[in-house]
N, C-alpha and C positions, 0 to 999 in steps of 0.2 A: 504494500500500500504506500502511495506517498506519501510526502510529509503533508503534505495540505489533505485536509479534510475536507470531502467531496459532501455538497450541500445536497440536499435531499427537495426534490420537485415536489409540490402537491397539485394536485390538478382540485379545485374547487369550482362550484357554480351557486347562482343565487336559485332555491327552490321557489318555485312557481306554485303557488294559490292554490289549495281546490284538489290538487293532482294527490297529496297523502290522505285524504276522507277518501277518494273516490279510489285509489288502490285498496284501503280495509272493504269498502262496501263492493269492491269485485272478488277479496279473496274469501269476505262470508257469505259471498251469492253461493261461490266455488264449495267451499267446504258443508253449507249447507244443501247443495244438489246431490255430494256426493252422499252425504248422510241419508238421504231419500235411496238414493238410486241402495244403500247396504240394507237399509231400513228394506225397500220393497224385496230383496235377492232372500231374507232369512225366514 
């Protein structure tokens, strides 16, 4: 390694509105379709 110490990138962004409520309420549409479809197989 060299003598300088290599800086470290971060790649960041500003989060957009609206987009984290509406990922929960598609992955508990998700998880509750799936619960139906085990529900209706037993």
């Amino acid at each position: 390694m060299s003598e300088q110490e290599e800086e470290k990138m971060e790649l960041t962004h500003q989060p957009v509105p609206g987009y984290r409520m509406l990922f929960f309420i598609a992955i508990t549409i998700g998880v509750l379709y799936l619960g139906l479809i085990l529900w209706n197989t037993v």
